[in-house]
Backbone atoms as SQL, in Angstrom:
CREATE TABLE atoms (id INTEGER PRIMARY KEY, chain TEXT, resi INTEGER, resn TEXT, atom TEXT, x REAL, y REAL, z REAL);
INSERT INTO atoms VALUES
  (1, 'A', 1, 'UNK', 'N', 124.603, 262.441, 28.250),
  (2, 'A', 1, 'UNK', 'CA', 125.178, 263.501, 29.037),
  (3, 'A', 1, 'UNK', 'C', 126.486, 263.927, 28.387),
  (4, 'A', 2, 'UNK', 'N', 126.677, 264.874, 28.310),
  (5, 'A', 2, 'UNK', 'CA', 128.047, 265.615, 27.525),
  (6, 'A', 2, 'UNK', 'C', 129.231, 265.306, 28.748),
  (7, 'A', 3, 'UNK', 'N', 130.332, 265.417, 27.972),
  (8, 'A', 3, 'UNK', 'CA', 131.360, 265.391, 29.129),
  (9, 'A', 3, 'UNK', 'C', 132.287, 266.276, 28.639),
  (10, 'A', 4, 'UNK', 'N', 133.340, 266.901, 29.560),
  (11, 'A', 4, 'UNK', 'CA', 133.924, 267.729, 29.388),
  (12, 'A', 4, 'UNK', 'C', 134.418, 268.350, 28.268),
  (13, 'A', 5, 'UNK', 'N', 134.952, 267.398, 27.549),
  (14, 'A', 5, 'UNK', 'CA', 135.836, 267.921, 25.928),
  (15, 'A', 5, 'UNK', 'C', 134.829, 267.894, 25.346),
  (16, 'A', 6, 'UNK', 'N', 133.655, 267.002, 25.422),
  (17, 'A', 6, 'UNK', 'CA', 132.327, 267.623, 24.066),
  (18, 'A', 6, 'UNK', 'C', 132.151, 269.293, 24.639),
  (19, 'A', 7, 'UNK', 'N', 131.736, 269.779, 25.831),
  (20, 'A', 7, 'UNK', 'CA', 131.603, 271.146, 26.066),
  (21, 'A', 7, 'UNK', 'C', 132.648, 271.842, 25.467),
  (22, 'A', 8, 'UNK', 'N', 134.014, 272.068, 25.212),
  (23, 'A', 8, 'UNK', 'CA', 134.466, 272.566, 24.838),
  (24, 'A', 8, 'UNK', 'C', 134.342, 272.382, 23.187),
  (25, 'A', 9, 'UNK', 'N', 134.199, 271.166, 22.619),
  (26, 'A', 9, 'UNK', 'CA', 134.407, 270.784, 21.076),
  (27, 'A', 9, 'UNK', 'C', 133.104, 271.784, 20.808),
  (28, 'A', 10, 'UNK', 'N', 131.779, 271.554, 21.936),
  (29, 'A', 10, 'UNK', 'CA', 130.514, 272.317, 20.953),
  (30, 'A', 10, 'UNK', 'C', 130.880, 273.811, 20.844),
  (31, 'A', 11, 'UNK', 'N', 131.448, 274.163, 22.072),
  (32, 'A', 11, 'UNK', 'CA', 131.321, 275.580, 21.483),
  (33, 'A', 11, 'UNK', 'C', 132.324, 276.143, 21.033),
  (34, 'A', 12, 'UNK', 'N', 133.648, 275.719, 21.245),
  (35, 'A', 12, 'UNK', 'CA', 134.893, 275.990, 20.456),
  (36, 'A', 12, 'UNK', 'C', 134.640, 276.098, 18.487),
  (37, 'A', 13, 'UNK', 'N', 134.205, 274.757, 18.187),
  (38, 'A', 13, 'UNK', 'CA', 134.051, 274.593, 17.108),
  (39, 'A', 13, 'UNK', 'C', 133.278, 275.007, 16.116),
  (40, 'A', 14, 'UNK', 'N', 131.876, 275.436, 16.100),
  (41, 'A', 14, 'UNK', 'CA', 131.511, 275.945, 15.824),
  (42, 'A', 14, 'UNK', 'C', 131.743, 278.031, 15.534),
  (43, 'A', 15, 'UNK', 'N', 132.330, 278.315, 16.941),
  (44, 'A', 15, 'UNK', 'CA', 133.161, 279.586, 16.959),
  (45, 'A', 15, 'UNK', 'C', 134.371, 279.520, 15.628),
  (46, 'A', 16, 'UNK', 'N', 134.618, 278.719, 15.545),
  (47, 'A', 16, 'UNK', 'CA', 135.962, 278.220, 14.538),
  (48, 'A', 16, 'UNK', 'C', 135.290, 278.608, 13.203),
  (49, 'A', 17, 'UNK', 'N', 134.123, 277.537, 12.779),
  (50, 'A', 17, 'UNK', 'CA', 133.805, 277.843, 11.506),
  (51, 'A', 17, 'UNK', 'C', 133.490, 279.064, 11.039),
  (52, 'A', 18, 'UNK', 'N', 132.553, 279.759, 11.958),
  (53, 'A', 18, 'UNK', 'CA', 132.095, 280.833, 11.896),
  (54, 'A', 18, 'UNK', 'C', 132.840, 282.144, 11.830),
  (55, 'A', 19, 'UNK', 'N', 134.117, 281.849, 12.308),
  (56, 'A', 19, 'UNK', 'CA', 134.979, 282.917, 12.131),
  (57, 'A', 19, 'UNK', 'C', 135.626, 282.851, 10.767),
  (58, 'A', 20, 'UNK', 'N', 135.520, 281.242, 10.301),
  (59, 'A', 20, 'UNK', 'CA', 136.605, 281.111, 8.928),
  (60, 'A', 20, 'UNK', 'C', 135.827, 280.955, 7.605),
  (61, 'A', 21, 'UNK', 'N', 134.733, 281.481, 8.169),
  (62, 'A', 21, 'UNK', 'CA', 133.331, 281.825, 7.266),
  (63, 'A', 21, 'UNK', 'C', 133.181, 280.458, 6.530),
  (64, 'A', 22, 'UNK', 'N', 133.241, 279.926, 7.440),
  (65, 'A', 22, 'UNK', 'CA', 132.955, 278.425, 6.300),
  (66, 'A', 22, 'UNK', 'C', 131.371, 277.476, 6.723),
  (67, 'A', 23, 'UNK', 'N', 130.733, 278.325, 7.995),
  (68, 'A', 23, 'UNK', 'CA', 129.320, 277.909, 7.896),
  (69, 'A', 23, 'UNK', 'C', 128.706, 279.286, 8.429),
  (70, 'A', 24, 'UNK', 'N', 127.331, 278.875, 7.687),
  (71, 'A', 24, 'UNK', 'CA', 126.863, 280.303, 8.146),
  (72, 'A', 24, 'UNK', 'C', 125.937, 280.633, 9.241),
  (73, 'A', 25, 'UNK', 'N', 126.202, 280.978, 10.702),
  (74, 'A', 25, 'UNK', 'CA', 125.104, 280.402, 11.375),
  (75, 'A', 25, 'UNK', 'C', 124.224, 281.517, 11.535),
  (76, 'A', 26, 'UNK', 'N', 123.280, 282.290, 10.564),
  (77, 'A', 26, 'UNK', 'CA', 122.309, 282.868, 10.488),
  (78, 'A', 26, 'UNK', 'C', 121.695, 281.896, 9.123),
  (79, 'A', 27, 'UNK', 'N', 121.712, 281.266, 8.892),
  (80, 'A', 27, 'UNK', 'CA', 120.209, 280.590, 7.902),
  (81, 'A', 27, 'UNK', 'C', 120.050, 279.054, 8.618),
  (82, 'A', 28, 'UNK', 'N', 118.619, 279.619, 8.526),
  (83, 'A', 28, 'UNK', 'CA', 117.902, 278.388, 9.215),
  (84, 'A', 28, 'UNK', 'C', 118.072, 277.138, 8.546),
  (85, 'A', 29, 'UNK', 'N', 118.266, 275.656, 9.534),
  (86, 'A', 29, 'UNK', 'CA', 118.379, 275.057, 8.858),
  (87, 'A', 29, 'UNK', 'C', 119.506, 274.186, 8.765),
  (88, 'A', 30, 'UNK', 'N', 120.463, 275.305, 8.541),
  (89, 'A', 30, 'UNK', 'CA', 121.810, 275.026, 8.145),
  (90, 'A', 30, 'UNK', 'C', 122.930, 274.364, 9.080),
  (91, 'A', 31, 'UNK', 'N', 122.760, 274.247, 10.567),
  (92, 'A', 31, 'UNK', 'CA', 123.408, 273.544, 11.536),
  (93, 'A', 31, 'UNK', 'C', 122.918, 272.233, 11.573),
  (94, 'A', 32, 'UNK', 'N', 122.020, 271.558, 11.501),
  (95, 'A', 32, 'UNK', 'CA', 121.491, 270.502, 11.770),
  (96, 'A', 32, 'UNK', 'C', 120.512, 270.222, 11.008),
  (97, 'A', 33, 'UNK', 'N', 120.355, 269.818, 9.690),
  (98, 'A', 33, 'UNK', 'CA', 119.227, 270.166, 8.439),
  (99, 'A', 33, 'UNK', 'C', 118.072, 268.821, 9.406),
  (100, 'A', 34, 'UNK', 'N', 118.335, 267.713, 9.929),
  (101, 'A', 34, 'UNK', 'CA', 117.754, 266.617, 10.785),
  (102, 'A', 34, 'UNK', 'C', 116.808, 267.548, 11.344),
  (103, 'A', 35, 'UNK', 'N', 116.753, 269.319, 12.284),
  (104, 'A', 35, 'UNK', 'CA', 115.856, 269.746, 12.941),
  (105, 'A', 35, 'UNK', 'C', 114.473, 269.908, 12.061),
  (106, 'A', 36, 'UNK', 'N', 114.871, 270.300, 10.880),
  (107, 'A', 36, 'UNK', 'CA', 113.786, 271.107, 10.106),
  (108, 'A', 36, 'UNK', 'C', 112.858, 270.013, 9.105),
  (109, 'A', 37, 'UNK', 'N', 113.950, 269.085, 8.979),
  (110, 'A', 37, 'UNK', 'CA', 113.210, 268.331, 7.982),
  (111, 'A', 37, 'UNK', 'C', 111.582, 267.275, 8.756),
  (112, 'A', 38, 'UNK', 'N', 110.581, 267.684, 8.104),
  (113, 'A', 38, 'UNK', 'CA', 109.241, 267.093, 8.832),
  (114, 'A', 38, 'UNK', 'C', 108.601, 268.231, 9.608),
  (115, 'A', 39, 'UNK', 'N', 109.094, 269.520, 9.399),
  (116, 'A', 39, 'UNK', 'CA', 108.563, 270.307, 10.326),
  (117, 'A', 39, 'UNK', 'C', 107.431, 270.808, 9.291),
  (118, 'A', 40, 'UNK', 'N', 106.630, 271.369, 9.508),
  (119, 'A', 40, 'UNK', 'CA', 105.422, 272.340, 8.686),
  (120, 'A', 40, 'UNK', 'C', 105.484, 273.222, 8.148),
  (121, 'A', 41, 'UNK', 'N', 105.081, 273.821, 7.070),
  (122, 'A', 41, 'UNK', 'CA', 106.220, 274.725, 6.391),
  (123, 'A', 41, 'UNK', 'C', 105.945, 276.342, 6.951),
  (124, 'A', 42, 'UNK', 'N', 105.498, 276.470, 8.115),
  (125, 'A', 42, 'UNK', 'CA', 105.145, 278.122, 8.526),
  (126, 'A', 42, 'UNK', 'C', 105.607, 277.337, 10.013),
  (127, 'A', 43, 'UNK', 'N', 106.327, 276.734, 10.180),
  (128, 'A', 43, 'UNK', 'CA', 106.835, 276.165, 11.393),
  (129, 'A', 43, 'UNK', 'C', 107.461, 276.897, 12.166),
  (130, 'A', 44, 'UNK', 'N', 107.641, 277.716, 13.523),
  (131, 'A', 44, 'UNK', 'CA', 108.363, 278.667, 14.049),
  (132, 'A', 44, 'UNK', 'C', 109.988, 277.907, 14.149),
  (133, 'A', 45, 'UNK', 'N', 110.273, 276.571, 14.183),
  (134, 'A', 45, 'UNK', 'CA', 111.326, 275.845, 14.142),
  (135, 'A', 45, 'UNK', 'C', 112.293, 276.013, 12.540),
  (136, 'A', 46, 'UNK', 'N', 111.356, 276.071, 11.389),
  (137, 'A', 46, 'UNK', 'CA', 112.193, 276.330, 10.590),
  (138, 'A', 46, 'UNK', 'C', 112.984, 277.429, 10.620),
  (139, 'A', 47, 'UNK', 'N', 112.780, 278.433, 11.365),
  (140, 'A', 47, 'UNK', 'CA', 113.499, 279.742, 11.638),
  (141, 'A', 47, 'UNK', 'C', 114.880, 279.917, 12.594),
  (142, 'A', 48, 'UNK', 'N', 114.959, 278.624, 13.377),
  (143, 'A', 48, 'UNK', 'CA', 116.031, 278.312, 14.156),
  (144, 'A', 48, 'UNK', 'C', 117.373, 278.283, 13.597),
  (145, 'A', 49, 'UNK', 'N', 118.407, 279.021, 14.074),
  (146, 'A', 49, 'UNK', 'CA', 119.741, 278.727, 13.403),
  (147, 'A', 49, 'UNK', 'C', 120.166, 278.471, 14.583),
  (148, 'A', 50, 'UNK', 'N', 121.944, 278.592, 14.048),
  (149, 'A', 50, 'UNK', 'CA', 122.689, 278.215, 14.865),
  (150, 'A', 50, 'UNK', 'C', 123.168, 278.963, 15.830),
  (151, 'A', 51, 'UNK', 'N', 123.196, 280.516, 15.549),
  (152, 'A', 51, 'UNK', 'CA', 123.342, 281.516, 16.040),
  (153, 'A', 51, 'UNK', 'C', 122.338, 281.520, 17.350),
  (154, 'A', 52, 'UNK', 'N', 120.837, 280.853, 17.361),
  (155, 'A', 52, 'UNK', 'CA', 120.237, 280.966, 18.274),
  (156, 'A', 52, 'UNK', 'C', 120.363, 280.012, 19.296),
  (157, 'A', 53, 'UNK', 'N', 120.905, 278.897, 18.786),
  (158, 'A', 53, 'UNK', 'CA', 121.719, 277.893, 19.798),
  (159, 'A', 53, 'UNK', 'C', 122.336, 278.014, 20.587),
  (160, 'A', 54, 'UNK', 'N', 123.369, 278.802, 19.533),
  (161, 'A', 54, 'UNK', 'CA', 124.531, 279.396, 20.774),
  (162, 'A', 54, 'UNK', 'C', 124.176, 280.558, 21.699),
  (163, 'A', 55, 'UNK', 'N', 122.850, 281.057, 21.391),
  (164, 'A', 55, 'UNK', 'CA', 122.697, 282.677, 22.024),
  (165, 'A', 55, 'UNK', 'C', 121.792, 282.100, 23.433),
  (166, 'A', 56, 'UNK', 'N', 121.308, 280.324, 23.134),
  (167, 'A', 56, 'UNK', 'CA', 120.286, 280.248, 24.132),
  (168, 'A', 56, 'UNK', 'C', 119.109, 280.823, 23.907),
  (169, 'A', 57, 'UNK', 'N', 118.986, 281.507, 22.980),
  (170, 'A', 57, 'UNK', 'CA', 117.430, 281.598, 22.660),
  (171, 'A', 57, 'UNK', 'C', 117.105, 281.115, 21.317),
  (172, 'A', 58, 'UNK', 'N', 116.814, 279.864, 21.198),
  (173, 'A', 58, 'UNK', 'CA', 116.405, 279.269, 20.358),
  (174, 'A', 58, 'UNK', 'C', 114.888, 278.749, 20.318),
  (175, 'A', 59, 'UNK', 'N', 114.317, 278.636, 21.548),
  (176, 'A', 59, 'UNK', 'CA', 112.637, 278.551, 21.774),
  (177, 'A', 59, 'UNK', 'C', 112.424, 277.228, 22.073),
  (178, 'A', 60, 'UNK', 'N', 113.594, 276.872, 22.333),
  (179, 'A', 60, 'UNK', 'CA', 113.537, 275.126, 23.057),
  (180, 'A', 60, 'UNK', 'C', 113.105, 275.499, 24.464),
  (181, 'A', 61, 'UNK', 'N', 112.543, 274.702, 24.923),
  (182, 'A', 61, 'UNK', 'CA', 112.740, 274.208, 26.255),
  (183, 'A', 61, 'UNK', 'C', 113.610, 274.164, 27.083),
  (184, 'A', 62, 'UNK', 'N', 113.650, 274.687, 28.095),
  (185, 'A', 62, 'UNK', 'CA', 115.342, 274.599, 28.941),
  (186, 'A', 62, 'UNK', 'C', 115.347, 273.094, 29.251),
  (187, 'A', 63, 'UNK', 'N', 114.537, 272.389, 29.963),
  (188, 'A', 63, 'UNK', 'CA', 114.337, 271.066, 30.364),
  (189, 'A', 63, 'UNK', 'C', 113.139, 270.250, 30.199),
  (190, 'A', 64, 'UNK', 'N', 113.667, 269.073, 29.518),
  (191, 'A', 64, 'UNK', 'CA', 112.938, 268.099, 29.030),
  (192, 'A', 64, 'UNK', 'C', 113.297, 266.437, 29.581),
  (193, 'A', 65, 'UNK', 'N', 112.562, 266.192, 30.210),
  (194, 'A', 65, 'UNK', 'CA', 112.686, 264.475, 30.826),
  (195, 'A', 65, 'UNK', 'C', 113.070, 263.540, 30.053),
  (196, 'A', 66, 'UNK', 'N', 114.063, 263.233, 29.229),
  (197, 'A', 66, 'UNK', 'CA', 114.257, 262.646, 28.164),
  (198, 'A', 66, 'UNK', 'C', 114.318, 261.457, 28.567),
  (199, 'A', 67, 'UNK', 'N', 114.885, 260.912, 29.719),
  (200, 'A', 67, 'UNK', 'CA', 115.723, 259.993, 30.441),
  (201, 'A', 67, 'UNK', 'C', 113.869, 259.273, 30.731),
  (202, 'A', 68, 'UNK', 'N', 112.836, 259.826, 30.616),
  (203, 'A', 68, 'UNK', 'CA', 112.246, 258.909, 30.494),
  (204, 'A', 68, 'UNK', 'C', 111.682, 258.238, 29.372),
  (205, 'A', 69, 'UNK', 'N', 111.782, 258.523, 28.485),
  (206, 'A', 69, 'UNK', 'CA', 111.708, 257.843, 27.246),
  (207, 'A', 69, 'UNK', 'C', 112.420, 257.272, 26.392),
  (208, 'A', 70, 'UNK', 'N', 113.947, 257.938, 26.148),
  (209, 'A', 70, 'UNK', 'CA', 114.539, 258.350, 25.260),
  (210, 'A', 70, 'UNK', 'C', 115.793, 256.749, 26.004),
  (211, 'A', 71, 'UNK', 'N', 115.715, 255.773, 25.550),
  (212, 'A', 71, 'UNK', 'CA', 116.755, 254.942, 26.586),
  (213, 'A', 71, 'UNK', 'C', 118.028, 254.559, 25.431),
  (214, 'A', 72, 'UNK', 'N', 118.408, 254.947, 24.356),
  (215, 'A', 72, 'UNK', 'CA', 119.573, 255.013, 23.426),
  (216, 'A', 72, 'UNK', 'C', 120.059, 256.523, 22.806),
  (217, 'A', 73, 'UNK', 'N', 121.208, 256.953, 22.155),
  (218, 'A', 73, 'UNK', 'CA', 121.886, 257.837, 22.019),
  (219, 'A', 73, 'UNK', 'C', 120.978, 258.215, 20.572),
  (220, 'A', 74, 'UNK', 'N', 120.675, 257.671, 19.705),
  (221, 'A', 74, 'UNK', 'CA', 119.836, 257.581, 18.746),
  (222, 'A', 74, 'UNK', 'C', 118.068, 258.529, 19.039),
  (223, 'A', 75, 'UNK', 'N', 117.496, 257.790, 20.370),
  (224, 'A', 75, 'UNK', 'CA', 116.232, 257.959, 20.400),
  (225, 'A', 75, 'UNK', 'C', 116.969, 259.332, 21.026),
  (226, 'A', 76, 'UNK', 'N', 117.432, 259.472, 21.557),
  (227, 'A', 76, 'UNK', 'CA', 117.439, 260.806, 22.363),
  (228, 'A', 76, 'UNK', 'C', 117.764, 262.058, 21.577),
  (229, 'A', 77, 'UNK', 'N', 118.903, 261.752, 20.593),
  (230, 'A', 77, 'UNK', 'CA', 119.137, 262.781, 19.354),
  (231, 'A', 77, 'UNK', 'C', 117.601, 262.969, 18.851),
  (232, 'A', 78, 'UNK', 'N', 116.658, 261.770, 18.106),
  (233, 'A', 78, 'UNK', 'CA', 115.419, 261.963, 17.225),
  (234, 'A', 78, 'UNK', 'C', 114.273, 262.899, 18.467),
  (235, 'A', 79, 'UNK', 'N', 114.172, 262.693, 19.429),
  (236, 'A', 79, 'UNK', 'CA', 113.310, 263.340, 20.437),
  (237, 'A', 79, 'UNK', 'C', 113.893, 264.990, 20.087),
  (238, 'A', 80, 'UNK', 'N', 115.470, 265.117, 20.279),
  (239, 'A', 80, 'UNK', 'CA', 115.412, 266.528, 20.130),
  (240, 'A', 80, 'UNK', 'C', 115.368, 267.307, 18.715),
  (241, 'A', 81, 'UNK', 'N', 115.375, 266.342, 18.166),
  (242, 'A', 81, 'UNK', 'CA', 114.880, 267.179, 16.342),
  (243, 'A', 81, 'UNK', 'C', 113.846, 267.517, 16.306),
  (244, 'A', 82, 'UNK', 'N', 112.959, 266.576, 17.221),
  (245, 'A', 82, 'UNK', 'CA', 111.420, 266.502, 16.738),
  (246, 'A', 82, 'UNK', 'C', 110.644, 267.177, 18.233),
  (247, 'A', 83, 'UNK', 'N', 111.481, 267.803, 19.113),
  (248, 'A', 83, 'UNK', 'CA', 111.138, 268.584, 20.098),
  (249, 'A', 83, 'UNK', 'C', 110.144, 269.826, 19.290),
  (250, 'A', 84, 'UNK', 'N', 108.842, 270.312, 20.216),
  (251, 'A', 84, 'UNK', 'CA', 108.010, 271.636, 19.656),
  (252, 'A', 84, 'UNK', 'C', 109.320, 272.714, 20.405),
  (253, 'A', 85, 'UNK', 'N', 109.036, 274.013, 20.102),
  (254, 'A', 85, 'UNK', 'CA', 109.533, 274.447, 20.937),
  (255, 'A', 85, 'UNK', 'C', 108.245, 275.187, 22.067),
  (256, 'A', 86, 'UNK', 'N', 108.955, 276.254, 23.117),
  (257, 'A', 86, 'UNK', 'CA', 108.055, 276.760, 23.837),
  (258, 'A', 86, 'UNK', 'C', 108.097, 278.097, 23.631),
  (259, 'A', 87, 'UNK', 'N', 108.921, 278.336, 22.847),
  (260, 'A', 87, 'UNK', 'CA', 108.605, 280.486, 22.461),
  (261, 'A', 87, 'UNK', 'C', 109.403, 280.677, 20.790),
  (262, 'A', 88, 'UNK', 'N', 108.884, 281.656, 20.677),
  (263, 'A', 88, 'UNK', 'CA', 109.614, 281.816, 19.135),
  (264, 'A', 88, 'UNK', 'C', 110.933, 282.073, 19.212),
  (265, 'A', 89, 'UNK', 'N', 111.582, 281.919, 18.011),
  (266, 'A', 89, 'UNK', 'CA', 113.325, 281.849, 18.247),
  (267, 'A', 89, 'UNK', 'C', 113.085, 283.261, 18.171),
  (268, 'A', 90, 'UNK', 'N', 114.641, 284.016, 18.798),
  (269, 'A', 90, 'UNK', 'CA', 115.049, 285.170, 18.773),
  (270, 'A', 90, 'UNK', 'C', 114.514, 285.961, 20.121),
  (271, 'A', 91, 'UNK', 'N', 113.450, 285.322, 21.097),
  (272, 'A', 91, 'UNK', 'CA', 112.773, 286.019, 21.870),
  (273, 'A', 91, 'UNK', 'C', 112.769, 285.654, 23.021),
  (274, 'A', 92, 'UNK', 'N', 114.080, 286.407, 24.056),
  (275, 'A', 92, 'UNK', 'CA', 113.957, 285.800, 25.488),
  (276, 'A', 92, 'UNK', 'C', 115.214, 284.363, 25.075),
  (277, 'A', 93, 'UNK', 'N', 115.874, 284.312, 26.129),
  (278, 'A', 93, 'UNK', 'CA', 116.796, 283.798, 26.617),
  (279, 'A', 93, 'UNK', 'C', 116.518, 282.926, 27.441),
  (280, 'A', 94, 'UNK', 'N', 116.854, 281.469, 27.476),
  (281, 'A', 94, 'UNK', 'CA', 116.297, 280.353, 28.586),
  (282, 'A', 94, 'UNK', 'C', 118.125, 279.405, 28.117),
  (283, 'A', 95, 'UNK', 'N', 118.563, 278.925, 29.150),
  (284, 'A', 95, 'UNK', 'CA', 119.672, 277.477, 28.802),
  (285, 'A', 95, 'UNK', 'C', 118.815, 276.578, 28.513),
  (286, 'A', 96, 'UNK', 'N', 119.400, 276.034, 27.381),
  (287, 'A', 96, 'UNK', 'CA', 118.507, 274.699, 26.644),
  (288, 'A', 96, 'UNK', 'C', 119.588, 273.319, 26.636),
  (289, 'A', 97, 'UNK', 'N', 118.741, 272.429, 27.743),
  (290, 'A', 97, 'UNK', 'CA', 119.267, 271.373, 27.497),
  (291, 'A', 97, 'UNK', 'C', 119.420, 270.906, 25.871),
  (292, 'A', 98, 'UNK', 'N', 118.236, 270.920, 25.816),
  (293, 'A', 98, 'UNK', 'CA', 118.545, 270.181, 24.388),
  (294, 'A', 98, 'UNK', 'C', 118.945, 270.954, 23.149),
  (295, 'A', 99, 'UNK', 'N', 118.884, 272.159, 23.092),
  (296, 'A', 99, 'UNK', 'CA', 119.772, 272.800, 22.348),
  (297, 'A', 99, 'UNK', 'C', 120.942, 272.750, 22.207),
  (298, 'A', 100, 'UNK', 'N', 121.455, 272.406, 23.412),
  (299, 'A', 100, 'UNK', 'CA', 122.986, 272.131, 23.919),
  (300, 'A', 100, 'UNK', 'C', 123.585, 270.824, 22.979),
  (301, 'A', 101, 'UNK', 'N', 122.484, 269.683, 23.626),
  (302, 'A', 101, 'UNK', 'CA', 122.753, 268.411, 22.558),
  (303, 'A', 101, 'UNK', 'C', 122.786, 268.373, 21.069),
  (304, 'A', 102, 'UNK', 'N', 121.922, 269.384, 20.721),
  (305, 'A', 102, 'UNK', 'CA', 121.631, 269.492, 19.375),
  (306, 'A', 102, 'UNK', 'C', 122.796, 269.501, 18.946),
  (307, 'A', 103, 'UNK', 'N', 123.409, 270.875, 19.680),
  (308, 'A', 103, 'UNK', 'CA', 124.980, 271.400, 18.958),
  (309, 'A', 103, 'UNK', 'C', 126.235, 270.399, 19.533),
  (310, 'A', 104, 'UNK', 'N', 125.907, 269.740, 20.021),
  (311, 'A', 104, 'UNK', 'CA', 127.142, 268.218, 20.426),
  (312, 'A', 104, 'UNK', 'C', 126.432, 267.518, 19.332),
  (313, 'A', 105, 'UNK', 'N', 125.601, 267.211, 19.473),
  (314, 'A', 105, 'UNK', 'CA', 125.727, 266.222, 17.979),
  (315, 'A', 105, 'UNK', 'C', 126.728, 266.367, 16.909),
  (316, 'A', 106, 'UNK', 'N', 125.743, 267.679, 16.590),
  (317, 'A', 106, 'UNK', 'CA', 126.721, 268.045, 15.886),
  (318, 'A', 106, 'UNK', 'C', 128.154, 268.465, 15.403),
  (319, 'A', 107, 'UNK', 'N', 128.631, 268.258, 16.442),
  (320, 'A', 107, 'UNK', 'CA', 130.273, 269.158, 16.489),
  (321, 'A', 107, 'UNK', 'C', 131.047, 267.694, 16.964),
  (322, 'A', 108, 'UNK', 'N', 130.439, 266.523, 17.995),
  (323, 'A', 108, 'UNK', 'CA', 131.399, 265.915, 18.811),
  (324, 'A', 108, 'UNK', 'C', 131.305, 264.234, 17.757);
C-alpha cells in the first residue's frame, strides 16, 4: 500500500524528469524496462509508456486482488510486470491500481 510521501514522490518525480528532459516518457519500455521484458514481441504491453501511467490509460486493470496471492513486496511488484492488460494502451481512461505501483516502484 503506498503511503503518503510515496504519492507525492510518484507523481512529483517523474513530472521533474520529464520537464528536465532527462527521461522520456513517450517510448515504450523506458519507465520500467522489468514490464516489457518476457512479453511477446506484437505484445499490446510493449507499447506502454510512462506517459500512459500517468494519463491512467495504460490498459491495466483498475483492480486486481493481489492481496490474495501476492504475500511479499517482491511477489507483488513481479505480479504487476507480468499483469495482461484489459484494453489497449492509449484507449479509454480507468485508475489503475497497479499502474500506480508500477510508478512507486519506480520513483520511491
Amino acid at each position: 500500500m503506498c503511503q503518503p510521501d510515496q504519492v507525492v514522490a510518484t507523481t512529483a518525480a517523474p513530472c521533474c524528469c520529464i520537464s528536465a528532459a532527462c527521461w522520456n516518457w513517450t517510448r515504450p519500455g523506458e519507465f520500467l524496462p522489468g514490464f516489457v521484458v518476457g512479453r511477446a514481441p506484437g505484445s499490446k504491453a510493449r507499447l506502454v509508456t510512462l506517459r500512459h501511467l500517468l494519463a491512467h490509460n495504460s490498459g491495466l486493470p483498475g483492480y486486481v486482488e493481489f492481496f490474495q496471492t501476492a504475500t511479499t513486496s517482491s511477489a507483488l511488484l513481479r505480479a504487476c510486470l507480468e499483469l495482461p492488460l484489459a484494453a489497449d494502451p492509449g484507449v479509454g481512461a480507468e485508475y489503475s491500481d497497479p499502474g500506480f505501483m508500477l510508478l512507486a516502484r519506480r520513483w520511491t
